[in-house]
C-alpha positions in Angstrom: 53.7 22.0 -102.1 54.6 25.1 -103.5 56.7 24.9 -106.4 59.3 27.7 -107.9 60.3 27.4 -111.8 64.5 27.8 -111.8 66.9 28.3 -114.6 70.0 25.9 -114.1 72.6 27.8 -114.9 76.4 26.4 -114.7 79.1 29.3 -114.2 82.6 29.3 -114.1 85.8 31.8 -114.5 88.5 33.3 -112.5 85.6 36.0 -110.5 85.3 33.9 -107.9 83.6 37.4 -105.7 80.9 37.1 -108.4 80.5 33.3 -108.9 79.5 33.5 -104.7 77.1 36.5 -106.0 75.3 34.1 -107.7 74.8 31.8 -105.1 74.2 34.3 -102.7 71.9 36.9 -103.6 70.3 35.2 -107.1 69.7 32.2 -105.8 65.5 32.5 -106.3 65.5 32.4 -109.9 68.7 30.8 -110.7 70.2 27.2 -109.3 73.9 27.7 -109.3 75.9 25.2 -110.0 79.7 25.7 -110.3 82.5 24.3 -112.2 86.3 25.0 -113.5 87.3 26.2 -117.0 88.8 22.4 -117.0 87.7 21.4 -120.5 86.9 17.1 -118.9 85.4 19.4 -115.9 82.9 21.2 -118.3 82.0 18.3 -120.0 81.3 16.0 -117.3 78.9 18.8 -116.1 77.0 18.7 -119.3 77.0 15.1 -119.0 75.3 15.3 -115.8 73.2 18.3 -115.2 71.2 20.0 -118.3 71.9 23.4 -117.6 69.6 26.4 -119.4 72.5 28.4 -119.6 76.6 28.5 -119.2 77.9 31.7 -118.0 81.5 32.7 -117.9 82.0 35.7 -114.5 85.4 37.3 -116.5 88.6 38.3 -114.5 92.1 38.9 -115.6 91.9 35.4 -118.0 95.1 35.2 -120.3 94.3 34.8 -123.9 95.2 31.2 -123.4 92.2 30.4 -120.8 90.2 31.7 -123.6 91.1 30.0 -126.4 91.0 26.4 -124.2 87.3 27.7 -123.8 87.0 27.7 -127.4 87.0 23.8 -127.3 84.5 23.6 -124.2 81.9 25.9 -125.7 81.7 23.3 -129.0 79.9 20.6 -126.5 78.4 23.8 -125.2 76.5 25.0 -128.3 75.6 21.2 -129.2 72.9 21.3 -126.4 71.4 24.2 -127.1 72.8 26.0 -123.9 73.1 29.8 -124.4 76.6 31.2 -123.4 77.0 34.4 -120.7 79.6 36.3 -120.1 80.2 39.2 -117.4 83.1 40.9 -117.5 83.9 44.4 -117.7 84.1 46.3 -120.9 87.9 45.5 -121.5 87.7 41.9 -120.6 84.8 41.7 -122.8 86.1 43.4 -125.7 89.3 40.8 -125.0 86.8 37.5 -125.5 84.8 38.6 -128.3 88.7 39.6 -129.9 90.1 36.3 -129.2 87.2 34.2 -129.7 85.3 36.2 -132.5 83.3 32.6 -133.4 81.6 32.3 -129.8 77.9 33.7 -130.4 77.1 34.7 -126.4 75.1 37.4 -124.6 77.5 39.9 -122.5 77.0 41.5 -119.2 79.4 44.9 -118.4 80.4 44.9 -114.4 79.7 47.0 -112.2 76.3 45.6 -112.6 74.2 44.7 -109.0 72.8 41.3 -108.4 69.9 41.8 -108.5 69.9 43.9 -112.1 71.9 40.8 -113.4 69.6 38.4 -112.2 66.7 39.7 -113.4 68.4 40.7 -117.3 69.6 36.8 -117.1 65.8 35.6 -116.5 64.7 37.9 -118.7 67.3 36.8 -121.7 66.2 33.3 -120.8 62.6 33.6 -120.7 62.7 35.0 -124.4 65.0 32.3 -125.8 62.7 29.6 -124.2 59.8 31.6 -125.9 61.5 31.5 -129.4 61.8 28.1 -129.1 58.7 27.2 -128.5 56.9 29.6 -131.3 60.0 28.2 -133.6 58.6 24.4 -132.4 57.3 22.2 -135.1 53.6 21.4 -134.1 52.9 17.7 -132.7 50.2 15.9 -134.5 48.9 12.9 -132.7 47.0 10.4 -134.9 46.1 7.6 -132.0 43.0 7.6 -130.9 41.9 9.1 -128.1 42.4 8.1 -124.7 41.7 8.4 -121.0 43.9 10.8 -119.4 46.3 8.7 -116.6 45.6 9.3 -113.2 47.8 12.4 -112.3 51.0 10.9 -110.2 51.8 11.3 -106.7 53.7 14.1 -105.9 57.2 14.2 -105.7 59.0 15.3 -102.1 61.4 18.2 -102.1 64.5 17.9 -100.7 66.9 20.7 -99.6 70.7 20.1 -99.6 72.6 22.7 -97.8 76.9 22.4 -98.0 79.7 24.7 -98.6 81.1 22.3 -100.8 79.6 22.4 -104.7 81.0 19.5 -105.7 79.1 17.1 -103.0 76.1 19.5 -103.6 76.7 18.4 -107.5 77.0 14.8 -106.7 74.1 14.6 -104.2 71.8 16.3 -106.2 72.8 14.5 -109.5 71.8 10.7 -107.3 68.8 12.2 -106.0 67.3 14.3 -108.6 65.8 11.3 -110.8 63.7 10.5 -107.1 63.3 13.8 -105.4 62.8 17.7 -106.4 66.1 18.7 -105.3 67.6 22.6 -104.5 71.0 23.5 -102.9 72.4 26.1 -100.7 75.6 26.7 -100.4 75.8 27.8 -97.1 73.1 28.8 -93.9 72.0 31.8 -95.2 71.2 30.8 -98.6 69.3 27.8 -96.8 67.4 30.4 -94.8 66.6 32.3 -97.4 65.1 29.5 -99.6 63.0 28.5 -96.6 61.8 32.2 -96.0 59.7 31.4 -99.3 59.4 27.8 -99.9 58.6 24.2 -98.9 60.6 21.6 -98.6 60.3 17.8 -96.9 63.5 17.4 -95.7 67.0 19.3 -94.9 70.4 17.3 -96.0 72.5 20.0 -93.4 75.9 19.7 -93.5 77.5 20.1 -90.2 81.4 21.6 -90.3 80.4 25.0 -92.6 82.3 28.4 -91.8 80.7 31.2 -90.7 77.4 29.1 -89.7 77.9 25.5 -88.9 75.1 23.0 -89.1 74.2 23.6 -85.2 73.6 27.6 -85.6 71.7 26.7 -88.9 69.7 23.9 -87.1 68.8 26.5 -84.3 67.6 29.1 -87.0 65.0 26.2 -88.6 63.5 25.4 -85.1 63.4 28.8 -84.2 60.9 29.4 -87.0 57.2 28.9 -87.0 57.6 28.2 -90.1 60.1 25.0 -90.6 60.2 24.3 -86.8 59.1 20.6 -87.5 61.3 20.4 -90.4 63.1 17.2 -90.5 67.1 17.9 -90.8 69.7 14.8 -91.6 73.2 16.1 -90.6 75.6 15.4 -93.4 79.4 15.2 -90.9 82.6 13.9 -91.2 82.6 13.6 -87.4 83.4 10.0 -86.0 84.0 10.0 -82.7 81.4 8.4 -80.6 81.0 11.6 -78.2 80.9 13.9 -81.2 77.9 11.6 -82.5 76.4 12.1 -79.2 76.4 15.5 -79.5 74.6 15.8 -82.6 72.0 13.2 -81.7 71.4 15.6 -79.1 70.0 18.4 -81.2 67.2 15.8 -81.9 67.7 15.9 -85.7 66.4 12.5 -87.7 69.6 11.3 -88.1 73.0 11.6 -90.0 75.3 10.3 -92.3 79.1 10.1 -92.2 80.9 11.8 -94.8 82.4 10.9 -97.7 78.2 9.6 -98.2 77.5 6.1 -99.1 74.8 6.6 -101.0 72.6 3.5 -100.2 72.7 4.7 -96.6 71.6 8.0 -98.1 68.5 6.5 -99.6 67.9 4.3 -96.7 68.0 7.3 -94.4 65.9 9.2 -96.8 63.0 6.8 -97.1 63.2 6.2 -93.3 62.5 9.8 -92.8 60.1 10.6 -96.2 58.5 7.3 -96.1 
């Protein structure tokens, strides 16, 4: 299995055309997960998911929006999770103004994807060196021991929806099982696969632009993830619709909203 190190990075703000940039075109390096700049929204998250960094895509917030951020970013900065903010140099200057106490790293727009991608990993990769120099030393006094045999693997599992929150809520059951990644929609998928491995496709089937059929055509049509087995995630109920889908000879489904015993059912059905 080939296996990609990503920073987990949880964004928010009122850019929404640069929030889908980062699940779009920086999506190698970076696992997106989005939220709102709800303060319970921003909390649960943390709860949840242990993000390497929170980053704030500016755009037209009132000075109001801000300050509520003021009381998120205190559960922030108790983890240890960096702070980002893009924005261009007015909306900038407007944050660091309103909120002078927020210690954060800033990004000016117009900035490409791929320049801000590779500045995030880069900023990232130097705190997470810091801290390990900064580190105190471990010193184990207990006697040495045979090494445990190494364990088994764990089996990848690739959830593809245009929804984040089910994405967040799948990923959040199966992650203490599974290596888990997300795609928000069939070209993200696509892309992912172009590069890595994965067991098993969670494909949900009602997306725009590409629904799970056209995406379900584009893994068979590849050499590459032809024998990939895909689980159709629908809210379709009707018995010929069902028919239909059974039809694309996928390993099964699961009817939407996801009962999650069924989910781990199906999964170990297909995974063993």
């Amino acid at each position: 299995m080939e296996t990609t190190v990503k920073y987990v990075v949880l964004l928010t703000g009122n850019n929404r055309m640069a929030i889908n940039e980062f699940f779009t075109y920086m999506d190698l390096n970076l696992e997106c997960i989005n939220t709102s700049s709800r303060y319970n929204d921003i909390v649960n998250h943390l709860k949840y998911i242990s993000p390497d960094a929170f980053i704030y895509c500016l755009y037209g917030e009132s000075p109001d929006d801000i300050k509520r951020f003021v009381n998120a970013e205190r559960k922030i900065t108790e983890k240890n999770i960096p702070i980002i903010i893009v924005g261009n140099r007015e909306e900038c200057e407007q944050f660091k103004k309103i909120a002078p106490t927020i210690e954060a790293d800033f990004f000016l727009r117009p900035i490409s994807a791929q320049k801000l991608e590779r500045s995030i990993v880069e900023l990232l990769e130097k705190k997470k060196s810091a801290q390990s120099v900064n580190a105190p030393a471990r010193v184990s006094q207990a006697p040495l021991a045979q090494a445990p045999a190494a364990a088994p693997a764990r089996k990848h599992i690739l959830i593809v929806d245009d929804d984040s929150s089910v994405l967040k809520l799948l990923k959040g059951y199966l992650a203490e099982r599974y290596d888990v990644a997300t795609a928000i929609n069939g070209k993200v998928a696509m892309k992912f696969l172009e590069s890595k491995k994965t067991d098993l496709v969670l494909l949900d089937y009602e997306m725009p632009e590409q629904n799970g059929a056209a995406v379900l055509g584009q893994i068979r049509d590849s050499e590459r993830t032809r024998h990939l087995p895909v689980v159709f995630l629908t809210g379709l109920t009707e018995r010929g619709k069902i028919q239909e889908l059974l039809a694309l000879k996928i390993q099964g489904y699961l009817i939407k909203p996801i009962d999650m015993e069924k989910l781990s059912s199906t999964i170990r059905g297909v995974l063993g």
